[in-house]
PDB file of N, CA, C, O and CB in Angstrom:
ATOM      1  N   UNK A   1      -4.143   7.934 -13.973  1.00  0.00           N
ATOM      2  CA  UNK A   1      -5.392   7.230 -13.734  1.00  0.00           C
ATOM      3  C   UNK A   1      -6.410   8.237 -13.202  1.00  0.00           C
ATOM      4  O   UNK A   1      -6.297   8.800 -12.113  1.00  0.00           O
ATOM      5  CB  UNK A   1      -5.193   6.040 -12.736  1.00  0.00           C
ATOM      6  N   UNK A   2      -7.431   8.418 -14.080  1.00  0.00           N
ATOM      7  CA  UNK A   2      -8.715   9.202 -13.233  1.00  0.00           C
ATOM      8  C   UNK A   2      -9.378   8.159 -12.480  1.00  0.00           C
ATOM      9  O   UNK A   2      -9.537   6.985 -12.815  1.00  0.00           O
ATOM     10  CB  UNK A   2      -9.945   9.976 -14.243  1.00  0.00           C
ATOM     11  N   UNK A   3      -9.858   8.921 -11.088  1.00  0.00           N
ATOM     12  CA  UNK A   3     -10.691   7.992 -10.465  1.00  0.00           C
ATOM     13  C   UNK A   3     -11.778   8.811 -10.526  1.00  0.00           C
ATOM     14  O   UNK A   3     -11.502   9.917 -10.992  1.00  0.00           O
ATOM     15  CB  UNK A   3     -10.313   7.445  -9.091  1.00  0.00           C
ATOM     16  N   UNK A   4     -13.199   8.615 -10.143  1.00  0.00           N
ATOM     17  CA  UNK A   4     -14.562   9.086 -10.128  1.00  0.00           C
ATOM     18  C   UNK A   4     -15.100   8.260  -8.897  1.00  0.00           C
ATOM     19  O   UNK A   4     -14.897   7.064  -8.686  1.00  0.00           O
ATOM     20  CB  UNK A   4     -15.391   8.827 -11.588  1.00  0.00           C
ATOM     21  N   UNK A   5     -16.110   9.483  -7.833  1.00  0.00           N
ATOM     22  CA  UNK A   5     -16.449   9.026  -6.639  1.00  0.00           C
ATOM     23  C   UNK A   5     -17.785   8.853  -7.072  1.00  0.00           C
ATOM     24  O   UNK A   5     -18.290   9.859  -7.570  1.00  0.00           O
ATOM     25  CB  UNK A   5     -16.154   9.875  -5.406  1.00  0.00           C
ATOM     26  N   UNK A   6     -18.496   7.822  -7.010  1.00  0.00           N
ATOM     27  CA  UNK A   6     -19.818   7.460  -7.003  1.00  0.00           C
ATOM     28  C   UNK A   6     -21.172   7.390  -6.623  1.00  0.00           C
ATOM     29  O   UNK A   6     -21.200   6.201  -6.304  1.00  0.00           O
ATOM     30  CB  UNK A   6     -19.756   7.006  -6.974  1.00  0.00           C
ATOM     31  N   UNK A   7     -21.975   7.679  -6.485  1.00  0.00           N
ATOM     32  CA  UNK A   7     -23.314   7.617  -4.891  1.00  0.00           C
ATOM     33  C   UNK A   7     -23.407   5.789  -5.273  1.00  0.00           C
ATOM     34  O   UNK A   7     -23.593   5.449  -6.442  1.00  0.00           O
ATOM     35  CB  UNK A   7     -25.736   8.954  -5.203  1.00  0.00           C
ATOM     36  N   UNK A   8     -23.266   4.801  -4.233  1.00  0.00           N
ATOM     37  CA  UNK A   8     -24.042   3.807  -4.257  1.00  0.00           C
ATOM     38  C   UNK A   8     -25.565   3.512  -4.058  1.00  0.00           C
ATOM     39  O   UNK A   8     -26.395   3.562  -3.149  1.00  0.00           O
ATOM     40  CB  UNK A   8     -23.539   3.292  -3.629  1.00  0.00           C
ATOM     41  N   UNK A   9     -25.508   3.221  -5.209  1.00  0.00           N
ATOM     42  CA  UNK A   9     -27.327   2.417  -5.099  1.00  0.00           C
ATOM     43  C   UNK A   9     -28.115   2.111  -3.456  1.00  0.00           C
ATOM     44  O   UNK A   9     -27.483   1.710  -2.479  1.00  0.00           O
ATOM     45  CB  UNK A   9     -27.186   0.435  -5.880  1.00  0.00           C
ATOM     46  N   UNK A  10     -29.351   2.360  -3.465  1.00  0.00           N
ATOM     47  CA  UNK A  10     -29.489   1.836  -1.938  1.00  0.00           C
ATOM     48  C   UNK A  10     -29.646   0.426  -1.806  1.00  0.00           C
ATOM     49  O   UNK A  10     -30.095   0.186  -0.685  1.00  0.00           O
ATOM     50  CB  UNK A  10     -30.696   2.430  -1.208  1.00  0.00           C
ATOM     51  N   UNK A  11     -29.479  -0.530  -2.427  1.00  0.00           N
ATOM     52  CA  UNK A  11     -29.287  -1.777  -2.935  1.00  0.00           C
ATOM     53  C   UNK A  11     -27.285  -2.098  -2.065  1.00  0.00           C
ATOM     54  O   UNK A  11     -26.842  -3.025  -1.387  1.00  0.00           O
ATOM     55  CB  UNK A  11     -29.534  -1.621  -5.112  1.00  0.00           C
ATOM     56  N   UNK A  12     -26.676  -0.852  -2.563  1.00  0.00           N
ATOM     57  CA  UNK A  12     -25.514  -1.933  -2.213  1.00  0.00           C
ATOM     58  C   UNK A  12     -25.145  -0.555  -1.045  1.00  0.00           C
ATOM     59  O   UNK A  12     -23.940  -0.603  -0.800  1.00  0.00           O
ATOM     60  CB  UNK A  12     -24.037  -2.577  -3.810  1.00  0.00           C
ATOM     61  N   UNK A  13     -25.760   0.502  -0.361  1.00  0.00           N
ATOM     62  CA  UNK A  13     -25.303   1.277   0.348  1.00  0.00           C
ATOM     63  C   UNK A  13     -24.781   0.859   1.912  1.00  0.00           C
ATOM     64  O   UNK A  13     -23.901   1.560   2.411  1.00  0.00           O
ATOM     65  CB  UNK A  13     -26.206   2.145   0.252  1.00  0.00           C
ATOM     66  N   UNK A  14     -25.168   0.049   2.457  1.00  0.00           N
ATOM     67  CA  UNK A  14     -24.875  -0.571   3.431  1.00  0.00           C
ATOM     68  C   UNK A  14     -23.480  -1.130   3.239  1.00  0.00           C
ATOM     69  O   UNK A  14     -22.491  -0.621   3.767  1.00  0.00           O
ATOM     70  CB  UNK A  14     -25.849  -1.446   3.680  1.00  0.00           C
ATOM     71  N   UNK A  15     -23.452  -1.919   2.664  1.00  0.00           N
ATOM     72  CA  UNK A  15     -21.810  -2.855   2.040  1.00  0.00           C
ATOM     73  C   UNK A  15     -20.666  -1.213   1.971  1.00  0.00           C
ATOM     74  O   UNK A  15     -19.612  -1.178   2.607  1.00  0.00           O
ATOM     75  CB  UNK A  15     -22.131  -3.925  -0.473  1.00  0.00           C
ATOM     76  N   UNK A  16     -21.143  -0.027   1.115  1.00  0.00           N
ATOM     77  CA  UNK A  16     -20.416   0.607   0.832  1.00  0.00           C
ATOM     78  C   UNK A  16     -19.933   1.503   2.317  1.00  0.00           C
ATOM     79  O   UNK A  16     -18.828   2.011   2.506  1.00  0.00           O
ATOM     80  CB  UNK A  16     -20.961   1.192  -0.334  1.00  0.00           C
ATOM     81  N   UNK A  17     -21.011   1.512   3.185  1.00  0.00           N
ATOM     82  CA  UNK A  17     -20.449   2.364   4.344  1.00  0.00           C
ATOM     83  C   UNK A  17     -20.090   1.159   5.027  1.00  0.00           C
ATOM     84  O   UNK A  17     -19.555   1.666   6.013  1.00  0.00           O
ATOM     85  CB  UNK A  17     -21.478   3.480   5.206  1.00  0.00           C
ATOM     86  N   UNK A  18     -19.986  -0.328   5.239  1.00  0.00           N
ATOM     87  CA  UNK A  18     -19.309  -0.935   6.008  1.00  0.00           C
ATOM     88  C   UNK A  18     -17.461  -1.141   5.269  1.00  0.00           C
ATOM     89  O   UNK A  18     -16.391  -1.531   5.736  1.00  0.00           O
ATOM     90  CB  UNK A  18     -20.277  -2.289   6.272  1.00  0.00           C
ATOM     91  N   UNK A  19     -17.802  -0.767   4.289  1.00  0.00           N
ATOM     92  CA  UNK A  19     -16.502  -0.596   3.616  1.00  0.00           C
ATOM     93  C   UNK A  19     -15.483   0.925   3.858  1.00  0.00           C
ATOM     94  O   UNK A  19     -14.268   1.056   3.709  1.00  0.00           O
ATOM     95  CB  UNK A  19     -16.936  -0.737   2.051  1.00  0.00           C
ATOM     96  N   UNK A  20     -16.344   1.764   4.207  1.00  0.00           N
ATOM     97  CA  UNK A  20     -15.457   3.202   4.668  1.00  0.00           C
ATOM     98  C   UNK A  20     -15.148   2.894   6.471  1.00  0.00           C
ATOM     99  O   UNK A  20     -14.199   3.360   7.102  1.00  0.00           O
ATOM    100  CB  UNK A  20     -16.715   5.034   4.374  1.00  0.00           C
ATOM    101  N   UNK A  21     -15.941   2.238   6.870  1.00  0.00           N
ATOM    102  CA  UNK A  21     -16.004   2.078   8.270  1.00  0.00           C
ATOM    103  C   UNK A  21     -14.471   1.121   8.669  1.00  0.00           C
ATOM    104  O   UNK A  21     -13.643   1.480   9.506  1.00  0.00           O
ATOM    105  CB  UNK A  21     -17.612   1.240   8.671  1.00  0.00           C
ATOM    106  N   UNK A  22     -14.405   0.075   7.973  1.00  0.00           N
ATOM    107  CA  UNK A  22     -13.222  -0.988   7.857  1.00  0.00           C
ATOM    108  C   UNK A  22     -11.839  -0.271   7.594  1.00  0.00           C
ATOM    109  O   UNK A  22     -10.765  -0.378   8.186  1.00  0.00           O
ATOM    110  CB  UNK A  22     -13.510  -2.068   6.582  1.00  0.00           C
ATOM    111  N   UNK A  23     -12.244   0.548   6.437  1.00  0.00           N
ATOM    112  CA  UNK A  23     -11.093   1.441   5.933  1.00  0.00           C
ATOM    113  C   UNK A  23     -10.347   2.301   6.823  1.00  0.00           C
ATOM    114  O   UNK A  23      -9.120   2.302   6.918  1.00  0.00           O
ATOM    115  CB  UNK A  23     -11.559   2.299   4.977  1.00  0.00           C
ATOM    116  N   UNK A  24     -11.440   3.301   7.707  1.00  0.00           N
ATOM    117  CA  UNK A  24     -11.041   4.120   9.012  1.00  0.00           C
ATOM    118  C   UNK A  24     -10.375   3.395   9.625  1.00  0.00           C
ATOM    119  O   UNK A  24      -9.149   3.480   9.690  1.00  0.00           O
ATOM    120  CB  UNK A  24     -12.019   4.615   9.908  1.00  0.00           C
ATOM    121  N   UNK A  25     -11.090   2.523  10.204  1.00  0.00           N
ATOM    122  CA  UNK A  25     -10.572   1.554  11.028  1.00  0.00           C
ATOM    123  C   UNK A  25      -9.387   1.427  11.278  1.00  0.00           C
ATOM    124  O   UNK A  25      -8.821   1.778  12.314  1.00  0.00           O
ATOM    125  CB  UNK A  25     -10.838   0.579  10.729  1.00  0.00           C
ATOM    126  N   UNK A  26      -8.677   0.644   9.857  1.00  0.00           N
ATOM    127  CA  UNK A  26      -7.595   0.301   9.742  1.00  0.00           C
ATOM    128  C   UNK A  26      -6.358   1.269   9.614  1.00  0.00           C
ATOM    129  O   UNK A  26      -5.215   0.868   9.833  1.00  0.00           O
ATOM    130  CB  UNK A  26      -7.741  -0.415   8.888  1.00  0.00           C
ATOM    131  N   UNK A  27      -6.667   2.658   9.223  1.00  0.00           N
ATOM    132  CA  UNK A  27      -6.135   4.003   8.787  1.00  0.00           C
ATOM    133  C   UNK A  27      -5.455   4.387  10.419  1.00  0.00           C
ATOM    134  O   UNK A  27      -4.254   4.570  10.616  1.00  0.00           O
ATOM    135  CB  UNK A  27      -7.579   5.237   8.070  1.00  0.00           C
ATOM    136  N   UNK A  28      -6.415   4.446  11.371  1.00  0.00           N
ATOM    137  CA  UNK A  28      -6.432   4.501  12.536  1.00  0.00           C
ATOM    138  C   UNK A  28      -5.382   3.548  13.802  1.00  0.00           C
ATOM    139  O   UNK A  28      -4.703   3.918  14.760  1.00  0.00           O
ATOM    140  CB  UNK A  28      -7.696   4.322  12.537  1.00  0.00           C
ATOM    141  N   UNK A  29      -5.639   2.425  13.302  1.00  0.00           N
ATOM    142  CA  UNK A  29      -4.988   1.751  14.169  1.00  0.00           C
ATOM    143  C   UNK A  29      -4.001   1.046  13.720  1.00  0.00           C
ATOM    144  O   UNK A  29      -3.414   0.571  14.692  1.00  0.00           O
ATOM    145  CB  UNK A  29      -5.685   1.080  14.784  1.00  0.00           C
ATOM    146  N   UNK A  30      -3.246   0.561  12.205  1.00  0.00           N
ATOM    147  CA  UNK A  30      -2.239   0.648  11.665  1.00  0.00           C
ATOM    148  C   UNK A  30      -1.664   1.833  10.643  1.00  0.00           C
ATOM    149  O   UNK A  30      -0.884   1.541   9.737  1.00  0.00           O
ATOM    150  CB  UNK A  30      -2.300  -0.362  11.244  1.00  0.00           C
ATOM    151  N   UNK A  31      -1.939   2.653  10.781  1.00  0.00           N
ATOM    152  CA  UNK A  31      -1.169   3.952  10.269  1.00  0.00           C
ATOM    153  C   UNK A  31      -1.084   3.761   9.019  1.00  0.00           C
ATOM    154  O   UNK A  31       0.033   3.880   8.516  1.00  0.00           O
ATOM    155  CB  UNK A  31       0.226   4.259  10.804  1.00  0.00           C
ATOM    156  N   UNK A  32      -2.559   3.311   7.915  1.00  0.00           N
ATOM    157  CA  UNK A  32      -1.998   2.964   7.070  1.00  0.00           C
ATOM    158  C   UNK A  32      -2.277   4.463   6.307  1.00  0.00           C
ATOM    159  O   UNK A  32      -2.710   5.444   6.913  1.00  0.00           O
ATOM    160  CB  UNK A  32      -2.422   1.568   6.568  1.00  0.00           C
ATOM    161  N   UNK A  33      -1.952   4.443   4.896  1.00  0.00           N
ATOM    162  CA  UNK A  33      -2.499   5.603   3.999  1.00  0.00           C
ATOM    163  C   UNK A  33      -3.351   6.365   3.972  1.00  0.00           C
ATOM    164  O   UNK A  33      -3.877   6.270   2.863  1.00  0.00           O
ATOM    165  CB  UNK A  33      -2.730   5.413   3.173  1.00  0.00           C
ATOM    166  N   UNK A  34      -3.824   7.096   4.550  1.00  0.00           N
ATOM    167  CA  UNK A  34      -5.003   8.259   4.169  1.00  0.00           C
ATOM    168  C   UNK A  34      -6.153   8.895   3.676  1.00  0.00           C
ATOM    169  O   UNK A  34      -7.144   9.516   4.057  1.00  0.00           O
ATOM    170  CB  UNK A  34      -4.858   8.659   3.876  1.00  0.00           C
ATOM    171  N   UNK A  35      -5.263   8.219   2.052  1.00  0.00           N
ATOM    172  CA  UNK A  35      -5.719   9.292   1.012  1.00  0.00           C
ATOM    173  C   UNK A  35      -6.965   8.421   0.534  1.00  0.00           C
ATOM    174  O   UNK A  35      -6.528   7.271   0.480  1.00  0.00           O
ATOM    175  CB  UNK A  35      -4.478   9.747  -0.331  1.00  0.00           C
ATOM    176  N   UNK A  36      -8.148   8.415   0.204  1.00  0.00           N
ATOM    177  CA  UNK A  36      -8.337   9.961   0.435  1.00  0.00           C
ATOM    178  C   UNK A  36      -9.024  10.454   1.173  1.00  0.00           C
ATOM    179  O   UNK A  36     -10.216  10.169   1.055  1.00  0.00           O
ATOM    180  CB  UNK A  36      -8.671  10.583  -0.398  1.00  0.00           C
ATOM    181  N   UNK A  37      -8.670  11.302   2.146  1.00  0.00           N
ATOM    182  CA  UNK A  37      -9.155  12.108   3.793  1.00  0.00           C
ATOM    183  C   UNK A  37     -10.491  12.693   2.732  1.00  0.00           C
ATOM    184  O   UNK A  37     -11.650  12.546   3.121  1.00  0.00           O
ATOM    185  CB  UNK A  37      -7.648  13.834   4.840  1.00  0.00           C
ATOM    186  N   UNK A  38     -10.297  13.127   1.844  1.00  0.00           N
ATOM    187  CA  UNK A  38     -11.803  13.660   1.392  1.00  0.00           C
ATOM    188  C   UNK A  38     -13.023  12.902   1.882  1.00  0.00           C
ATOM    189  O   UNK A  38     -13.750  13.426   2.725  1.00  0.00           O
ATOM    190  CB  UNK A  38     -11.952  13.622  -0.174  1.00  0.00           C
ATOM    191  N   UNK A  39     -13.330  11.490   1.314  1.00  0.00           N
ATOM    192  CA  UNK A  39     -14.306  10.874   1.909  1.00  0.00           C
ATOM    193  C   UNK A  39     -15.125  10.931   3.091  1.00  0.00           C
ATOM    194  O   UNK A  39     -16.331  10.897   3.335  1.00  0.00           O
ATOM    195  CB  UNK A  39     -13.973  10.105   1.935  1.00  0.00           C
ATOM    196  N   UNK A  40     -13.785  11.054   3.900  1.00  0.00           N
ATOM    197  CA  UNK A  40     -14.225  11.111   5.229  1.00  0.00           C
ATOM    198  C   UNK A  40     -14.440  12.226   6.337  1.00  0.00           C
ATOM    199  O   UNK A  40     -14.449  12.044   7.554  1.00  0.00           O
ATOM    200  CB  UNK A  40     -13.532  10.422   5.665  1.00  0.00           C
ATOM    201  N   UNK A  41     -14.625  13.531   5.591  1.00  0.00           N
ATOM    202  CA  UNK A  41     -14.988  14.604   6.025  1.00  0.00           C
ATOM    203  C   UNK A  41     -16.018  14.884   5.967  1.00  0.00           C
ATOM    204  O   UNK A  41     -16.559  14.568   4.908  1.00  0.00           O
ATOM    205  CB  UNK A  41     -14.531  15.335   5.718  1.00  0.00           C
ATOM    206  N   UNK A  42     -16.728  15.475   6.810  1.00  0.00           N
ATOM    207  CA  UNK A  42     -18.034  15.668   7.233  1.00  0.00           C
ATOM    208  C   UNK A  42     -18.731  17.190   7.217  1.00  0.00           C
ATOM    209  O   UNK A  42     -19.892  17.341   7.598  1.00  0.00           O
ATOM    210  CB  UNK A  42     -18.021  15.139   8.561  1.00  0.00           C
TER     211      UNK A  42
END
């Protein structure tokens, strides 16, 4: 499966960083999967 990382529209950009924010979140405090740590490097 190829995946492809996207820029969201500024229309749906909000939704998309409350969606990386949820994701951490959860990465964090149930140990879930990781991948992919790319995203979230700064």
């Amino acid at each position: 499966m190829n995946i492809a990382l996207i820029k969201p529209s500024e229309e749906n950009k909000a939704k998309f960083i409350e969606m990386l924010d949820e994701w951490k979140h959860d990465i964090e405090t149930n140990h879930t999967n990781p991948s992919p740590r790319r995203i979230f490097r700064s």
